[in-house]
C-alpha positions as CSV (number, residue, x, y, z in Angstrom):
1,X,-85.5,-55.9,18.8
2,X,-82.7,-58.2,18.1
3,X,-80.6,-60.7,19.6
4,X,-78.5,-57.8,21.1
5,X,-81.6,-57.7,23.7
6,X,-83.3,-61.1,23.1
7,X,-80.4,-63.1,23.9
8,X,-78.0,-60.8,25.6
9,X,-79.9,-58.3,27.5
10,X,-82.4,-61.0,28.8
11,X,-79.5,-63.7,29.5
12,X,-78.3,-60.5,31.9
13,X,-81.4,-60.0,33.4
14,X,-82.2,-63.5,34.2
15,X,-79.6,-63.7,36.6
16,X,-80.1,-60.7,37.9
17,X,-83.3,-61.9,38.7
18,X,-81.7,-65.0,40.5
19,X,-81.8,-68.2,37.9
20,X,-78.4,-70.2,37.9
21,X,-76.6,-69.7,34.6
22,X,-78.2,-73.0,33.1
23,X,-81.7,-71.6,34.0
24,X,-80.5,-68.4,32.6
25,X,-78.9,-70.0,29.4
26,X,-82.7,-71.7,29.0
27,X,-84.5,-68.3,28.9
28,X,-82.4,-66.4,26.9
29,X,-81.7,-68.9,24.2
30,X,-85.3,-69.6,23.4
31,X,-86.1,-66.1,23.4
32,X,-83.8,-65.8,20.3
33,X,-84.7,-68.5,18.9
34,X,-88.4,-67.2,18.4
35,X,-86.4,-64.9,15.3
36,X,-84.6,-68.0,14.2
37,X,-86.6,-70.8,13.8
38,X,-88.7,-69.7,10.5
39,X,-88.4,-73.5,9.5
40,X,-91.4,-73.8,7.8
41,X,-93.5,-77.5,6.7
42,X,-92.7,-80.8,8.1
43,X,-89.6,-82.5,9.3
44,X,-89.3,-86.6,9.5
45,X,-87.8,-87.4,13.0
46,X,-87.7,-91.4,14.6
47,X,-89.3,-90.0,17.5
48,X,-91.9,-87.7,18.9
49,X,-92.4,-87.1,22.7
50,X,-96.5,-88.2,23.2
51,X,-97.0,-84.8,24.6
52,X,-96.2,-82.6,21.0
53,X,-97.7,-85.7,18.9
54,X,-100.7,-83.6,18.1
55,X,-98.3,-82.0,15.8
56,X,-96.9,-84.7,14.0
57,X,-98.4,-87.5,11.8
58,X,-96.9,-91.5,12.1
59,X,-95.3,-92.2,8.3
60,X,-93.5,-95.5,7.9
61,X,-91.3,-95.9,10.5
62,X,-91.1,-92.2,11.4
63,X,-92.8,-89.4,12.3
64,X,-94.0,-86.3,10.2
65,X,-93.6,-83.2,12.4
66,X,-95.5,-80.3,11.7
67,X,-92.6,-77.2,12.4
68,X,-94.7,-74.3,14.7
69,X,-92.5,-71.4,13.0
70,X,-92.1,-68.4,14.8
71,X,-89.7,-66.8,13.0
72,X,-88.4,-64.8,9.4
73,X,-85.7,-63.5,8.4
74,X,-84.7,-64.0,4.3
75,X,-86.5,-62.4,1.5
76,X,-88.2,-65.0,1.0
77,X,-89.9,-65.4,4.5
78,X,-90.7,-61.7,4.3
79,X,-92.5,-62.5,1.6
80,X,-94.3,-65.1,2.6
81,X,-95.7,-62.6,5.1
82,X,-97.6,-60.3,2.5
83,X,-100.1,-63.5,3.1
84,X,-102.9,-63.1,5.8
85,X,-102.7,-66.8,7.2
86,X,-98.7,-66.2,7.6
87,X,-99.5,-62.8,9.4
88,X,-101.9,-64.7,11.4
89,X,-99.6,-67.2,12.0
90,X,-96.1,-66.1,12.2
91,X,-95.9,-61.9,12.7
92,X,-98.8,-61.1,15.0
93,X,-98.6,-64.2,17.7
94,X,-94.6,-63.4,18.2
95,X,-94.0,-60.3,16.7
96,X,-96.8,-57.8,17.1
97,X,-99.1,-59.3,19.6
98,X,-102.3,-57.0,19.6
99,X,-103.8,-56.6,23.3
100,X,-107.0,-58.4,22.6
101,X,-107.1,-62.0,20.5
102,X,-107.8,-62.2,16.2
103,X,-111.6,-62.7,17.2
104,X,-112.2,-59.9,18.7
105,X,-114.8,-57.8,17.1
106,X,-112.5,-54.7,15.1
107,X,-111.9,-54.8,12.3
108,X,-108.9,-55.6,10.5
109,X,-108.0,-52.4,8.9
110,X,-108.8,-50.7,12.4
111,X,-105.0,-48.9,13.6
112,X,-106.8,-50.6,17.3
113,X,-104.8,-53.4,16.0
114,X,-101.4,-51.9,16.6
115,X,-99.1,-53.1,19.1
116,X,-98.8,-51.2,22.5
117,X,-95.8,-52.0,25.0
118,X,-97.5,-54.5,27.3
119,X,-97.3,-53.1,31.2
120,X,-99.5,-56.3,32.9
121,X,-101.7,-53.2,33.9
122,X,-105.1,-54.0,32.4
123,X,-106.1,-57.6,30.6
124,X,-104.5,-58.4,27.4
125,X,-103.6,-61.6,25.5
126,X,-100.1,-61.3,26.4
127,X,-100.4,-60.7,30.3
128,X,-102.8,-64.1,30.6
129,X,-100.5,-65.9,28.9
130,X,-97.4,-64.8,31.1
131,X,-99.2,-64.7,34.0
132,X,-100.1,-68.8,33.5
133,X,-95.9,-69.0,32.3
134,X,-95.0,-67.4,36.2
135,X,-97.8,-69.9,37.4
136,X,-96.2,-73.2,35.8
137,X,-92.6,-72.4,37.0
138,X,-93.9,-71.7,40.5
139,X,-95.5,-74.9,40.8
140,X,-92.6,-77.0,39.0
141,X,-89.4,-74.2,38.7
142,X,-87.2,-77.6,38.2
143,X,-89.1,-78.4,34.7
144,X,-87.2,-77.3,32.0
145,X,-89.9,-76.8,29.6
146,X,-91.2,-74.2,32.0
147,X,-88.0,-72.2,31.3
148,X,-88.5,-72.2,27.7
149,X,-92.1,-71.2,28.0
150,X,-90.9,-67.8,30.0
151,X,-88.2,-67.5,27.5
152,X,-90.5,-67.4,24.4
153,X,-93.0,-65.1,25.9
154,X,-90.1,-62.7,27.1
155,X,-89.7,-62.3,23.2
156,X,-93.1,-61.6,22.7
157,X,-93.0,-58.7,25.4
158,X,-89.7,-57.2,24.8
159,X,-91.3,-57.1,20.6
160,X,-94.8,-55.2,22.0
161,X,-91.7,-52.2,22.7
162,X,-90.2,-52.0,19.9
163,X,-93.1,-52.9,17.6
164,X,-95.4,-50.6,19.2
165,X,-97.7,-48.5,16.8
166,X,-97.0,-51.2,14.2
167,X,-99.3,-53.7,13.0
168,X,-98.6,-57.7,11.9
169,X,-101.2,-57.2,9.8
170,X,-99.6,-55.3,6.5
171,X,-102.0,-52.0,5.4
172,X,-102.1,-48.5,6.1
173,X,-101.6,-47.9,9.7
174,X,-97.9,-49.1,9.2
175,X,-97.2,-46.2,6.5
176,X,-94.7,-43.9,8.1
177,X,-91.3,-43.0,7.6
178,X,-88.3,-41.6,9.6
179,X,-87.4,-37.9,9.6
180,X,-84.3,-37.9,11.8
181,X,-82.5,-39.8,14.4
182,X,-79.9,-39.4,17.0
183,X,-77.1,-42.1,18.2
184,X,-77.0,-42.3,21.8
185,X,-74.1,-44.2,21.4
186,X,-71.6,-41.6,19.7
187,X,-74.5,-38.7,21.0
188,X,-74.8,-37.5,17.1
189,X,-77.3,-37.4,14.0
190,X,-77.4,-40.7,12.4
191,X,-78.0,-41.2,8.6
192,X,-82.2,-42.2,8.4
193,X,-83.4,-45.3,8.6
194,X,-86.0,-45.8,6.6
195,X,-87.3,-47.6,3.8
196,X,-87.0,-44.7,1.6
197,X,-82.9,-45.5,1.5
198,X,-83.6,-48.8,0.0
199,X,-86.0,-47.9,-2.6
200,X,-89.6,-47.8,-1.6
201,X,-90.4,-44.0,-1.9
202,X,-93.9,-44.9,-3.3
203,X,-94.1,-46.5,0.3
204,X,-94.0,-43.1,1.9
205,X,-95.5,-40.6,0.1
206,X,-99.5,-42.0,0.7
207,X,-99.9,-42.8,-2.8
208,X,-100.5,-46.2,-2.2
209,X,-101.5,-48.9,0.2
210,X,-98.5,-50.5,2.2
211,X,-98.2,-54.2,1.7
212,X,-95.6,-54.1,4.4
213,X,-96.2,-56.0,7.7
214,X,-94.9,-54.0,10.6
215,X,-91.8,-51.6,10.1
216,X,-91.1,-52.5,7.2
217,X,-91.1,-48.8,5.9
218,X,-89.6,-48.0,8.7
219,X,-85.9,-50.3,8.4
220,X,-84.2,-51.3,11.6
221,X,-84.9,-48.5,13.4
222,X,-87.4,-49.7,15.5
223,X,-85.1,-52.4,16.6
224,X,-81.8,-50.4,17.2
225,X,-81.0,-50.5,21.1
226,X,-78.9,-47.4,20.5
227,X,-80.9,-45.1,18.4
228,X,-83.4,-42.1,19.3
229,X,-85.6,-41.7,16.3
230,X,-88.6,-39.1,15.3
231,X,-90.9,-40.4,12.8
232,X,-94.2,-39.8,11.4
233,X,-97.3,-42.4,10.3
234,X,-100.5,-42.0,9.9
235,X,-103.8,-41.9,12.1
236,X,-106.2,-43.0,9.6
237,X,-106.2,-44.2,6.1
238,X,-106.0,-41.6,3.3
239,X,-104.2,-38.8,5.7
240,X,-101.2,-37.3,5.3
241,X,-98.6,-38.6,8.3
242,X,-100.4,-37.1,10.7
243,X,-99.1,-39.2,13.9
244,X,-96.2,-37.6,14.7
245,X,-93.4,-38.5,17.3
246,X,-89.9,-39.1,19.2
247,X,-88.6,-42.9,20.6
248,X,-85.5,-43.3,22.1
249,X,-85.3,-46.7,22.1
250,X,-82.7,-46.7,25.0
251,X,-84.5,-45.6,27.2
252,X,-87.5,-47.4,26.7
253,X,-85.9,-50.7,26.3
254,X,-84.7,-50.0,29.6
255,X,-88.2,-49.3,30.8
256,X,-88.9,-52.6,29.3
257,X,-85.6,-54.5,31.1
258,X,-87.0,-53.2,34.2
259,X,-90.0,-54.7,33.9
260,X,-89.1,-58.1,32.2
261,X,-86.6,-58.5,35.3
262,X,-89.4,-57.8,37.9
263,X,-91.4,-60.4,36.1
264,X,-88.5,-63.0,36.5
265,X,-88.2,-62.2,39.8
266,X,-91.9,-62.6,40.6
267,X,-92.1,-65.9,39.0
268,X,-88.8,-66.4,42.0
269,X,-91.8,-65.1,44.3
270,X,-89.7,-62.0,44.9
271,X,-90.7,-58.6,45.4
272,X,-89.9,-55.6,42.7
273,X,-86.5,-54.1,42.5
274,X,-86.6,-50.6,44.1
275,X,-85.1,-47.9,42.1
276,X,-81.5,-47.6,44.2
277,X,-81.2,-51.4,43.5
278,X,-82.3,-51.0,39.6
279,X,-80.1,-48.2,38.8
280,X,-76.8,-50.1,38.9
281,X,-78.1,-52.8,36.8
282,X,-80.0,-50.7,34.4
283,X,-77.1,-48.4,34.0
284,X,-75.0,-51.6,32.9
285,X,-78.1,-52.9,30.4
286,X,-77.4,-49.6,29.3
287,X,-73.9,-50.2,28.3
288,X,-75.4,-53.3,26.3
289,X,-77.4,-51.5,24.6
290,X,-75.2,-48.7,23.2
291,X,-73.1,-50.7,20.1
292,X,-73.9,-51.4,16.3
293,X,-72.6,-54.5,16.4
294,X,-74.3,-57.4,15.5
295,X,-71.7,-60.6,15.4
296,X,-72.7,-62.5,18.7
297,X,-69.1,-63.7,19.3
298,X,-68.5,-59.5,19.3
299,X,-71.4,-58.8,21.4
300,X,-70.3,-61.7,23.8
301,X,-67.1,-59.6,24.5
302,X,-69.4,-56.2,24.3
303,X,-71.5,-57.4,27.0
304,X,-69.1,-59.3,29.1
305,X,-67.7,-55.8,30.2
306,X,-70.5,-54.6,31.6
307,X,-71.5,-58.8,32.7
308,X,-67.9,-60.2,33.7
309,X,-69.6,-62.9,35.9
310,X,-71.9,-64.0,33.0
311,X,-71.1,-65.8,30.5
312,X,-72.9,-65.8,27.3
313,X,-73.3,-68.1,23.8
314,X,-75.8,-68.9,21.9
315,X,-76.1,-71.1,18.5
316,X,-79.0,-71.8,17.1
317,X,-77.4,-75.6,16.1
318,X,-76.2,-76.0,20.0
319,X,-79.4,-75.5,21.1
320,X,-81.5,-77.9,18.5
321,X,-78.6,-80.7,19.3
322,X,-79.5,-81.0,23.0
323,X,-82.9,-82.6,21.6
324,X,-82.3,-83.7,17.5
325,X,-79.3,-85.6,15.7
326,X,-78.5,-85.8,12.0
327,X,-78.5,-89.8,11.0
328,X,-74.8,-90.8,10.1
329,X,-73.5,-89.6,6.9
330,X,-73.2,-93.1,5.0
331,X,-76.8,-93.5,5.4
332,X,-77.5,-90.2,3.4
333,X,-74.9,-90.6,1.1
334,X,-75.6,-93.6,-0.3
335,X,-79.0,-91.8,-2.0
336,X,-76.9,-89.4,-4.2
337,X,-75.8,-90.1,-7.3
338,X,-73.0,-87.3,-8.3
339,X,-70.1,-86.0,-6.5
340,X,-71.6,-82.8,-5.7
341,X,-74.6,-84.5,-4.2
342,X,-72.1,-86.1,-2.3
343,X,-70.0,-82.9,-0.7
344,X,-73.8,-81.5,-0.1
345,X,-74.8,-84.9,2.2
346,X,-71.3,-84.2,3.7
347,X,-71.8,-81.0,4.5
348,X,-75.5,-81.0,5.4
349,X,-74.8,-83.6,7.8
350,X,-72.2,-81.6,10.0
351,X,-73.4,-81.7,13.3
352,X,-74.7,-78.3,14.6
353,X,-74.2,-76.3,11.7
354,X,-76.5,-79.3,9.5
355,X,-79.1,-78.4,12.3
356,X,-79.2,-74.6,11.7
357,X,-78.9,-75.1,8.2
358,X,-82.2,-77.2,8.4
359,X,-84.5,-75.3,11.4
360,X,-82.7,-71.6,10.7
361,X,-81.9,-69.5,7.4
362,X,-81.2,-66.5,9.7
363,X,-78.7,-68.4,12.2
364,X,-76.5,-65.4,13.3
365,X,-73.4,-67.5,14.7
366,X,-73.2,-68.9,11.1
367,X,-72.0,-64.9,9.7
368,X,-68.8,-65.0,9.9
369,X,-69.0,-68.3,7.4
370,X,-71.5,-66.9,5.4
371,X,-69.5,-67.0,2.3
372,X,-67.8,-70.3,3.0
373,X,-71.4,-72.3,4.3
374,X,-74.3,-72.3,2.0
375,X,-77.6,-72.7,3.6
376,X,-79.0,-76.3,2.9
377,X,-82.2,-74.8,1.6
378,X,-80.3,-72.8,-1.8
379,X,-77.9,-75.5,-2.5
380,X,-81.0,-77.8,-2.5
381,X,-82.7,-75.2,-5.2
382,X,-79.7,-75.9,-7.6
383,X,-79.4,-79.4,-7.4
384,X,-83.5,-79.5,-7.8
385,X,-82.7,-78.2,-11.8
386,X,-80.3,-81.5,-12.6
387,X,-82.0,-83.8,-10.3
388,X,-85.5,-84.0,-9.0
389,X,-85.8,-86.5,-7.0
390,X,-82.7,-85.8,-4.3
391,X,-83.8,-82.8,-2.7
392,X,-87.4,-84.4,-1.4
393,X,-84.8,-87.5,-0.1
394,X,-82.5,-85.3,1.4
395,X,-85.7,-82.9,3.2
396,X,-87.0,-86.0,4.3
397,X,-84.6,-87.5,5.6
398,X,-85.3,-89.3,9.6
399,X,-83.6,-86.9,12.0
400,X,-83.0,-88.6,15.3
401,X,-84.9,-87.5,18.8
402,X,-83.0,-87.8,21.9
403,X,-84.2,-84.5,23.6
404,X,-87.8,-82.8,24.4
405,X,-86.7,-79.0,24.7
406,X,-87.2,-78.8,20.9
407,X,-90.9,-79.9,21.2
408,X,-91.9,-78.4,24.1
409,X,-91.5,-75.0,21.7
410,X,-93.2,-75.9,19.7
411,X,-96.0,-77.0,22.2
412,X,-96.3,-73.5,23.8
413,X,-96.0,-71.8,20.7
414,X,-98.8,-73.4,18.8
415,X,-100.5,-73.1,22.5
416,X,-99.3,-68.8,22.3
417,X,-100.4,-68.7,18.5
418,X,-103.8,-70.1,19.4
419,X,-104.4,-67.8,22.5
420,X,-103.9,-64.9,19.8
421,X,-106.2,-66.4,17.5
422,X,-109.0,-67.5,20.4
423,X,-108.1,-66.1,23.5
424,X,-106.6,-67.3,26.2
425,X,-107.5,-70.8,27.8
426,X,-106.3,-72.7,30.0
């Protein structure tokens, strides 16, 4: 999925489940940020709350924090991924959560390792760990890190839907391609979308092992809140695309909305939504669902028609301001030595944008600037070829705390990412 249902959709359902619009806000915006934040290393910050020290290291005057990254979303963080520890790490805990926990006894080239839409029906990884989230709200609902818990783990679920019968671990069992698909939203045959179009045949025909993690072979399309697609993967290694089937990822992202809502409104200690008072809300998630469109300031006005008492915005660098500050721009500048060094400090030290540049390659409010804002990370890669030593000063420069929501994620996701590894524990 993308932030058409991670932000937008569950924004929408959060109130409909009966948080205030702040509450609301909270949710949604951390269950985007779970795809954005693929900030990977250490940052140096003045401060760390004592609760997330156990992730950072005292240096000087600052601390070294250790970044929990959750998400990916260059080239270059897919490729990180073609590394076990980085599956282990990053694509299984958020992505493709497997029912039971990495120690489990199966082994890993066993398709028991795909992802299956989580239902809180039978025990799973996924269930304990939402069912302690509903826990801590209903013991402290006013504690804002209790919010962002639910939100992260909302991402998590709505993923085990559209990631289902995929793998984070890349081999075999994620072979497949796409033989047709349908557009619920203009009710015709879309072009495929499938690796294939972007030059990976090798990928499908079963001549080789797949490298890929997930649905990679497969494109988007296992994302797309407005497609129907039929595709075929394989039950076993060495056969010929033998598992053969038809998603309509509408309708089972709705399935999915229903039951995320019901969860919200059981951590509110209210009962399930009967189907008369579902089908006016589903039939407006429904609305949301059916576009292509990916800008969020276009989606805002998308959803808002079917939504006109929510409002909706979400920035990757708004939301790592309300807890982190870039230091004041003479401080920085004063370490380069040329003029382009210079514009870079500028730049890099423009509020929420710096921020997003820093924590987020794949911010989506930046799009629209794309070709006017280089990401602080590529500019950094040039200037490394005239000058060596400015790009460690500028990466390391002291960010400054004055906030706790940014820790608190990465608290509970080092605490989700070891419950995938271990096992759940409270």
């Amino acid at each position: 999925m993308d932030i058409n249902f991670h932000y937008f959709a569950v924004k929408s359902l959060a109130v409909k489940a009966g948080f205030s619009a702040d509450e609301s806000q909270l949710i949604a915006s951390y269950s985007q940020f779970v795809d954005d934040y693929n900030r990977a290393g250490t940052v140096m910050l003045d401060n760390v709350p004592e609760f997330a020290r156990h992730l950072a290291k005292k240096e000087g005057r600052g601390w070294c924090f250790h970044c929990v990254t959750t998400g990916f979303s260059s080239w270059f963080d897919f490729a990180k991924l073609l590394s076990r520890d980085n599956q282990r790490n990053i694509a299984i805990p958020f992505h493709f959560i497997p029912p039971q926990p990495l120690n489990a006894k199966i082994p890993e080239g066993s398709p028991d390792w795909r992802v299956a839409p989580e239902t809180f029906e039978k025990p799973t990884v996924l269930r304990d760990l939402m069912l302690y989230a509903k826990e801590r709200y209903r013991n402290a609902p006013a504690a804002r890190e209790n919010l962002i818990l639910i939100g992260l783990l909302l991402h998590v679920f709505a993923d085990t839907y559209a990631h289902q019968k995929f793998s984070g671990f890349g081999g075999w069992w994620n072979h497949g391609v796409v033989t047709s698909s349908y557009d619920n939203l203009e009710q015709s045959h879309a072009p495929r979308v499938t690796a294939e179009a972007n030059g990976e045949p090798a990928a499908l025909d079963g001549g080789l092992p797949s490298p890929f993690v997930g649905h990679a072979t497969f494109g988007h399309s296992p994302d797309e809140t407005f497609l129907c697609f039929t595709a075929r993967q394989k039950k076993r290694d060495h056969a010929l695309f033998d598992l053969k089937y038809t998603r309509d990822n509408t309708a089972e992202f709705l399935l999915c909305a229903r039951r995320l809502l019901n969860f919200l409104r059981d951590c509110r200690g209210l009962k399930a939504l009967s189907q008369s008072e579902w089908e006016p809300i589903g039939a407006a998630v429904r609305r949301g669902f059916l576009t292509r469109e990916k800008e969020p300031k276009k989606l805002v006005i998308h959803w808002r028609k079917s939504f006109p008492d929510i409002d909706y915005d979400y920035r990757v660098g708004a939301l790592l301001s309300q807890s982190l500050s870039q230091p004041h721009p003479s401080s920085l500048a004063r370490v380069a030595n040329s003029n382009a060094a210079v514009d870079l400090v500028e730049r890099a030290v423009n509020g929420e944008k710096a921020l997003a540049d820093i924590f987020s390659d794949g911010d989506p409010s930046l799009v629209e600037q794309e070709d006017e804002i280089s990401t602080l990370p590529r500019e950094m890669a040039q200037l490394n070829a005239a000058n060596d030593s400015l790009p460690s000063v500028l990466t390391r420069q002291t960010l400054a705390v004055h906030g706790e929501d940014f820790f608190w994620f990465n608290v509970f996701a080092k605490r989700v990412r070891d419950a995938v590894k271990r096992g759940f524990d409270k």
